[in-house]
N, C-alpha and C positions, 0 to 999 in steps of 0.2 A: 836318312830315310831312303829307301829304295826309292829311286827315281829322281832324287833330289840332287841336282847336278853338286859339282864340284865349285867353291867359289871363289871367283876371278881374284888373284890380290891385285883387283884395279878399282878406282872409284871412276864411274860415269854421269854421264847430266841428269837433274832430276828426275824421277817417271812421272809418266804421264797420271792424272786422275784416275781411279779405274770405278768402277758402278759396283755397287753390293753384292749384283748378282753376275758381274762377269766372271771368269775360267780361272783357276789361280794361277795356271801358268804364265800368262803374263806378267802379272802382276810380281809372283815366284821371282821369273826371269830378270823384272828391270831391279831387284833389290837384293838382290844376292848381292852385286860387286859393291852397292853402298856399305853394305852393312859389315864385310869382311874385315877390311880394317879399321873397324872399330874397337876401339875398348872401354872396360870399365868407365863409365860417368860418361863417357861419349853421348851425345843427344842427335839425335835425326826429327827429319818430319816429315811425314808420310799422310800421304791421303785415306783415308777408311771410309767408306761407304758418301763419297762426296766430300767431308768434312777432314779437314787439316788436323793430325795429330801430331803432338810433339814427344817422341817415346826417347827413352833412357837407357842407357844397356846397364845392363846389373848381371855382375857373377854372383854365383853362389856355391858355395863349396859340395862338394859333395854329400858329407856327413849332416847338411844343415838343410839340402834341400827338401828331403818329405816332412819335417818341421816348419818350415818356412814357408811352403808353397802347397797350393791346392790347385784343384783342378775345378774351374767354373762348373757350374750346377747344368749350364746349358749345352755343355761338350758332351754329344750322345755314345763318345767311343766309352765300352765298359771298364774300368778300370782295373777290376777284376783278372779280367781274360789276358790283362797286360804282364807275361812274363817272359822267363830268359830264354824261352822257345819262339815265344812270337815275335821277340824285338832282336831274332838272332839276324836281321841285317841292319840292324844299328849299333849291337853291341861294340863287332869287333873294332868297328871306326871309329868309337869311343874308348875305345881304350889304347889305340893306337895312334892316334892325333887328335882326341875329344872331338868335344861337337862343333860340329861346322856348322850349322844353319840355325842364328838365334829365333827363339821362342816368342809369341808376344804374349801379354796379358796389363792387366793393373792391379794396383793395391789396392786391399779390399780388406779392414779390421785387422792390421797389423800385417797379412800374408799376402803374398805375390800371387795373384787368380787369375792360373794360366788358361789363359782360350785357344790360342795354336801350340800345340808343343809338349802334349800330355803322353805321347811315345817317348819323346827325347826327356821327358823328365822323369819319366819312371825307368828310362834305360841308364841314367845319368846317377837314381840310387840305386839302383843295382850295381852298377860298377865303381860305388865310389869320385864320380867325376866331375868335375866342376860344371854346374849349369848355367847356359849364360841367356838372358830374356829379356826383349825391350817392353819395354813397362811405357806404359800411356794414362792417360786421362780417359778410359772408354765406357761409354754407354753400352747396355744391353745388347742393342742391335749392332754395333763395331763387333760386339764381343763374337752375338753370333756370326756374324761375317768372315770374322780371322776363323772361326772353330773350319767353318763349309772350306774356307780357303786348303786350310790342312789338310782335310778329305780329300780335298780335289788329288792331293797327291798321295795319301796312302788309304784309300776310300774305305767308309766303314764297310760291317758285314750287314746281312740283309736281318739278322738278328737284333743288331743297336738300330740298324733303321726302324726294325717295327719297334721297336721301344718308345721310338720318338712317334714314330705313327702313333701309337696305342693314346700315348698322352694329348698328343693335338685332337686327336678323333672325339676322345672323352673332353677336353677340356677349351674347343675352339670348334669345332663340329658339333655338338651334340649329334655323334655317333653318326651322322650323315660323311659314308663313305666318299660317294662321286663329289662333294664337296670339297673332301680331303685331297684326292684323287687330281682336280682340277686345280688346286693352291700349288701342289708340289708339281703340277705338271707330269704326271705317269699314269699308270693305268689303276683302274681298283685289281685287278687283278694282282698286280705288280704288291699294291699295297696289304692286299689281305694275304698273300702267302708271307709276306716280311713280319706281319704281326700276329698269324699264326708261329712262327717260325720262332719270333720273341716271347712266347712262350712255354719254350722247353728250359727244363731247370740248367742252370750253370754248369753242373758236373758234367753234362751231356755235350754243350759246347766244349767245355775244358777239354774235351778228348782231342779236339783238333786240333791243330798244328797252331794255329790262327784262326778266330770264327771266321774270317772270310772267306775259310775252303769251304764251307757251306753254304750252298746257294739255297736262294727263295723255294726256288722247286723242288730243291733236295729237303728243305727246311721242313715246307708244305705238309711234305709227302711225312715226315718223320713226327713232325706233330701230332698229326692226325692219327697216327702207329701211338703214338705217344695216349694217348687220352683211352685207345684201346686195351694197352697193353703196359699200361703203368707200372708196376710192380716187376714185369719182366725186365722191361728196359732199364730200369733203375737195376735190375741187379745184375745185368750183364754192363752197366756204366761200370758199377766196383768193378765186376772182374776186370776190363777191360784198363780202368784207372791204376789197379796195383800194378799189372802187367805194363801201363804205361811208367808206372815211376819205379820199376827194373829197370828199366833200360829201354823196353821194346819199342819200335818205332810203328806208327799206325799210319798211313797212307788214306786221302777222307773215301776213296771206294769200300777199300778194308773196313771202315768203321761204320759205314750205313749197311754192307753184309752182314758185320757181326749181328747189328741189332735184326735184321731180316732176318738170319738164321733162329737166332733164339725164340722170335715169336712165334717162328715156323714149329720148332719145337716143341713150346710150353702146351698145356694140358687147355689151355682155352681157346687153340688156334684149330682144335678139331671137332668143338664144339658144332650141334644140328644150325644148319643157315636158319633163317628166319621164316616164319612160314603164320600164315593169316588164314582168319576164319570170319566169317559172315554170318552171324544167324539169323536178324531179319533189316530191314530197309531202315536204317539209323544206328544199328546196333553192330560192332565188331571187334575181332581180337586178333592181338598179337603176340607171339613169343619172339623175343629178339634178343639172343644170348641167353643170359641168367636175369631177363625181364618179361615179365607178362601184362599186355601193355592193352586198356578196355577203351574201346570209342564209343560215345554212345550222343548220339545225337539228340538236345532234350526236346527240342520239337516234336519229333517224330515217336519216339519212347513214352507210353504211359508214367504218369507222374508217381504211382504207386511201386514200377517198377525201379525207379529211380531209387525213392523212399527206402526200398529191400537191398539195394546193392551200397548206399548209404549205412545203412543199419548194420550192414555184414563187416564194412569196415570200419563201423565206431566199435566194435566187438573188438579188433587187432589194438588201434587205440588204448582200450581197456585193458589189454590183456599183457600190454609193453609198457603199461603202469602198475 
């Protein structure tokens, strides 16, 4: 992985304990030179979130590892967006002295369920290479532990963040942002462009290099185009995707102009601005695009009048039956 030093062929004294939520780099640092000369059936034990684990190293061949091995349900890096463009600084190390830095995970229903190591396992079938993974006894929380740990050094995009936002929000917040906000430690701000940003469809990430040339602000901004201009931007994603799989290379400025220009283009970016009308004190209209939009305040509004504008539209009702 980029960043992921080189490992010592030295073995040193145990490391120290490290806490759930400390920095992986330590942690990275004190276990690289244990694990190097290790091999097949070799056992270590390593500390995980306080608790003593005893992990396994296990190869696996090439040909046998996307059979064999999955990716835990709680690793937020998308799977998907894992190809031979994004994982081009891990290929060629793999194919030129395999993988250097084992994976971890446990067995789970016959299959190896990787928590750290889901770059190196989908770079490892693409190239054919033997995968090699310490396998433990882990609980959920180890599991997520090891996942943040791998981030620490190839960090998701602001994309899988809000993914994972999106899910904590609905299903540990009910929807109470600044709650979200103060768990994770960052801003809402921070939080609501990431899970705007995880809402744009897949083909539109796939244009990138890696989703994590996408920032939050860039994301932000491109959602919000998005929900305007749907149809546009979907169709300059094809063009832009064939031309990507010729050959072309896209740089991520290049690919937030292409989509700017087209909207600049299209037939609904020249469309009358927005414009209101007032008839009396509760009552008002709006045109806003291809919407015409009635406020009508019913305190203030005769009940009779209500009644008639009711009636006008069980008639549309009626008339789309």
């Amino acid at each position: 992985m980029k960043r992921a030093p080189v490992i010592p062929k030295t073995v040193i004294s145990p490391a120290p304990k490290i806490p759930s939520d400390a920095p992986a780099a330590p942690m990275v640092d004190s276990l690289i030179a244990r694990v190097s000369a290790m091999a097949k059936g070799n056992t270590i034990t390593l500390p995980v979130c306080g608790r003593d684990v005893r992990f396994t190293l296990e190869t696996i061949s090439g040909d046998l590892v996307e059979e064999g091995t999955s990716v835990w349900v709680g690793n937020e890096r998308d799977q998907e967006l894992l190809t031979e463009e994004s994982l081009d600084d891990l290929i060629p190390s793999f194919l030129m002295s395999g993988q250097q830095n084992p994976a971890f995970g446990r067995k789970n229903a016959g299959k190896i369920e990787v928590a750290d190591g889901s770059r190196r396992r989908m770079t490892a079938i693409l190239t054919s290479s033997e995968y090699r993974i310490l396998v433990g006894d882990l609980d959920d929380e180890q599991m997520d532990s090891l996942c943040k740990i791998g981030n620490d050094y190839r960090p998701t995009s602001a994309y899988e963040r809000g993914k994972r936002y999106s899910k904590r929000l609905e299903n540990e917040f009910n929807g109470n942002i600044s709650s979200l906000a103060e768990a994770e430690n960052i801003s809402r701000k921070i939080i609501s462009r990431c899970i705007n940003t995880s809402s744009l469809p897949r083909n539109i990430l796939a244009l990138f290099t890696h989703p994590g040339e996408l920032s939050a602000r860039a994301g932000d901004l491109l959602a919000k185009a998005f929900k305007e201009h749907e149809a546009v931007m979907l169709n300059q994603a094809d063009i832009m995707s064939n031309r990507k799989a010729s050959g072309e290379k896209f740089e991520t400025d290049d690919i937030l102009k292409h989509f700017h220009d087209a909207i600049e283009v299209s037939p609904r970016s020249t469309r009358i601005p927005a414009t209101k009308r007032k008839y009396v004190a509760g009552a008002s209209s709006q045109y806003k695009g291809d919407k015409f939009i009635v406020s009508l305040d019913t305190s203030r509004i005769p009940k009779d009048v209500i009644e008639k504008i009711e009636a006008i539209l069980t008639t549309l009702v009626n008339t789309a039956n």
